[in-house]
NUMAR-256334 format. One line per 5 residues: number of its first residue (from 1); for each residue y, z, x of C-alpha. Coordinates in steps of 0.1 Angstrom, whole numbers. Each point is the difference from the previous one (the first is absolute). Layout:
% NUMAR-256334
NUM) Y,Z,X ~ ...;
This chain:
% NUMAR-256334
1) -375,1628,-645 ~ 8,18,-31 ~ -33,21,-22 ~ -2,23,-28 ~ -3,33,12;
6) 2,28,-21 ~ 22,25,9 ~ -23,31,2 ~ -21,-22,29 ~ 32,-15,11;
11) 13,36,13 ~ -33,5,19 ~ 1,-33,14 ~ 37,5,11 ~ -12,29,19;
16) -25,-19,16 ~ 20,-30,9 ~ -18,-22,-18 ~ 29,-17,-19 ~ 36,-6,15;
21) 13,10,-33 ~ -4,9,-42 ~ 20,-12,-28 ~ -7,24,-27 ~ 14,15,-32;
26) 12,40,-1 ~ -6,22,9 ~ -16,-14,29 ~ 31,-13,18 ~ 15,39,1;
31) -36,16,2 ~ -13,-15,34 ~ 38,8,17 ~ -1,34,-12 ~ -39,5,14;
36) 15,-11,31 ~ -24,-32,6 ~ 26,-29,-12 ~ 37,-15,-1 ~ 16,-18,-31;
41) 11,-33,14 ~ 13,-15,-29 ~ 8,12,-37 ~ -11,-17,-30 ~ 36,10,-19;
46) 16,-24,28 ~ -14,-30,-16 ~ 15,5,-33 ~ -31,-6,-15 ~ -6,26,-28;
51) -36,14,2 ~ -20,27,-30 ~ -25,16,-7 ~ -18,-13,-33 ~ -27,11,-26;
56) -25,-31,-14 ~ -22,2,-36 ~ -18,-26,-7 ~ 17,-17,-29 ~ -30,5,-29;
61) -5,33,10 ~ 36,7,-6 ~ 1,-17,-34 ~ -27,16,-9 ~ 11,40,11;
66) 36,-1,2 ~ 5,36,-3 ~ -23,5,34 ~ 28,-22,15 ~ 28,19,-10;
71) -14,33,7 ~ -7,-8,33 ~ 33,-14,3 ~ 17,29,-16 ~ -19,24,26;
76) 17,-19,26 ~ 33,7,-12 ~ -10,36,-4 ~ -15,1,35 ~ 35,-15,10;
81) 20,26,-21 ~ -27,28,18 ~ 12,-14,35 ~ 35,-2,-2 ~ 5,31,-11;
86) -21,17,29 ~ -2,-26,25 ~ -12,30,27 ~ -24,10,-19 ~ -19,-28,-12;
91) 1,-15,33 ~ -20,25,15 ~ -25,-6,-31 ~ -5,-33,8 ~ -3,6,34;
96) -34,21,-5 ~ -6,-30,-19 ~ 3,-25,21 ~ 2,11,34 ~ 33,-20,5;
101) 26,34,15 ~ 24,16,-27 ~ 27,-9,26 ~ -5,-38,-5 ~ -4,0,-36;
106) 31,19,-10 ~ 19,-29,25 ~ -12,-18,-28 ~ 2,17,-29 ~ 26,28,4;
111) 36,-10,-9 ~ 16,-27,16 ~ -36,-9,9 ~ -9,-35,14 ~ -16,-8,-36;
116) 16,-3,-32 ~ -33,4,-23 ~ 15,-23,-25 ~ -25,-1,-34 ~ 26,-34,-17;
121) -7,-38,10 ~ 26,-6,23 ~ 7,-41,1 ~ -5,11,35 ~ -34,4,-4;
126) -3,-28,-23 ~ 8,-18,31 ~ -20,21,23 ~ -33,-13,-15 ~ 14,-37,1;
131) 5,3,36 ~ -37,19,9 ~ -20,-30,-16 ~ 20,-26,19 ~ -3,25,30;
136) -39,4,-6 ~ 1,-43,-6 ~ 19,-5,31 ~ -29,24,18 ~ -26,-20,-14;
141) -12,31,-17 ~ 2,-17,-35 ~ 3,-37,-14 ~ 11,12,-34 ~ 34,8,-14;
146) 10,24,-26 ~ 23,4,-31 ~ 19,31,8 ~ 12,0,-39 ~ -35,5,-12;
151) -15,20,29 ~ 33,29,-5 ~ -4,17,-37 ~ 24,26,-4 ~ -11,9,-33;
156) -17,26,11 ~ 27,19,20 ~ 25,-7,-24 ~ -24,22,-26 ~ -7,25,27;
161) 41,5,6 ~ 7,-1,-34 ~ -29,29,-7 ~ 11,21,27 ~ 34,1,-18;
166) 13,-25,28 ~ 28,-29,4 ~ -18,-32,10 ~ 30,-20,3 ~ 22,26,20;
171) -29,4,24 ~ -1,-34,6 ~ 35,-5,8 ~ 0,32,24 ~ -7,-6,38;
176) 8,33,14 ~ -22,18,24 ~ -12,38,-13 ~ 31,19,2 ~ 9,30,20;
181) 15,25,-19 ~ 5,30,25 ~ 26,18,14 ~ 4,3,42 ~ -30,29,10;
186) 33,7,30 ~ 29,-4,-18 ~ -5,5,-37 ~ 21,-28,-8 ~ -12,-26,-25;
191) -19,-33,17 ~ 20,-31,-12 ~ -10,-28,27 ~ -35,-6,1 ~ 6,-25,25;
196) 7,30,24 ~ -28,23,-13 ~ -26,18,28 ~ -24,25,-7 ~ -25,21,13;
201) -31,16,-7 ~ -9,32,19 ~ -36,11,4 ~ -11,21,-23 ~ 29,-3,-26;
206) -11,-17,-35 ~ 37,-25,-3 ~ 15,-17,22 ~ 35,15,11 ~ 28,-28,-10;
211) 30,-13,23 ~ 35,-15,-8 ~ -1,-20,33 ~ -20,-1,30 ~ 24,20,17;
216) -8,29,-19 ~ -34,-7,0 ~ -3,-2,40 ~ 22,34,-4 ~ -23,17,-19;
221) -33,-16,20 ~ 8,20,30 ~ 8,31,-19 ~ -37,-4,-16 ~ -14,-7,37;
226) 18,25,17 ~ -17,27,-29 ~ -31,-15,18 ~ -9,-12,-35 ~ -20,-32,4;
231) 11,-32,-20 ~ -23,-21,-20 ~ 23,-33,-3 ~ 37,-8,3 ~ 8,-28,-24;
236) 37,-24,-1 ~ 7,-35,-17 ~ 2,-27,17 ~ 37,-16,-3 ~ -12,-33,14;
């Protein structure tokens, strides 16, 4: 029997267990395995399905303030900007905020992190939308259908990218995860396969250290352990 559970009673009730198992969205998939209570038994990314995270106006009160739109739009992009340049830092920030570890959000957020935080209208997510009302229809949870060409309006962050001296159109086109520009914290030598990338983050160090490979990331791991300096998180990629 399948119920809407949200996810904050969903990890209590998992505890408890009262459910055999929780479908949710992040970060709730890496949260309850890293507080020790849960195991991810299936990824959304292997059904191919593309998933986001979406802002909704109501369509006269966007007509009617269009600059509020774009503002709030263009302090996304800022808030973006903010994070990828101090992914370590702004992870702790929203961590007091919202009680959800640094550790799990820089998984996230930090380069080569699980989410791309893409701001442009990917026909993706076009697509994405199409698919939830036929998924919510096929659930029963609606009988109503939608025109995803009038429900998207990317007027608004057009105007936001093109205020925050931004290109739309190359945005739209680019796919890549957050980069990792860093050089080996071992070695020295220059990362250039993020596909082999490992890092760690030491307790009580403000960045994370960057690897060229796991080798030299296990290497250095029991250098940091044997200095009997307690690690916070060990992060690789997943080559799957």
């Amino acid at each position: 029997r399948i119920v809407t559970q949200a996810p904050e009673v969903a990890g209590a009730a998992l505890q408890a267990n009262q459910i055999e198992a929780h479908a949710d969205f992040v970060p709730f998939a890496e949260l309850f395995p890293w507080r020790g209570f849960a195991r991810k038994i299936y990824d959304g990314s292997q059904a191919k399905t593309p998933t986001f995270h979406g802002a909704l106006v109501e369509a006269n009160y966007a007509e009617k303030y269009p600059e509020i739109v774009v503002a709030y739009l263009r302090a996304l992009i800022e808030a973006d900007q903010l994070i990828a340049k101090e992914p370590e830092k702004y992870s702790e920030l929203i961590a007091k905020v919202t009680g959800v570890e640094a550790e799990v959000e820089y998984l996230f957020h930090g380069p080569l992190g699980l989410q791309t935080r893409d701001l442009t209208w990917k026909p993706e997510y076009r697509q994405a939308v199409d698919t939830a009302i036929d998924t919510l229809r096929l659930l029963k949870k609606t009988d109503q259908s939608l025109d995803v060409n009038s429900f998207v309006d990317d007027r608004f962050i057009k105007a936001a990218f093109k205020a925050s001296g931004l290109d739309y159109d190359a945005a739209l086109k680019n796919y890549a995860q957050l980069p990792l520009n860093a050089k080996d914290a071992a070695t020295g030598e220059v990362i250039s396969d993020p596909k082999r990338v490992a890092e760690i983050w030491v307790q009580g160090e403000p960045l994370v250290r960057h690897y060229a490979s796991p080798e030299n990331a296990f290497k250095a791991l029991k250098a940091i352990e044997g200095e009997g300096k307690p690690v916070r998180v060990f992060y690789a990629q997943d080559r799957e």
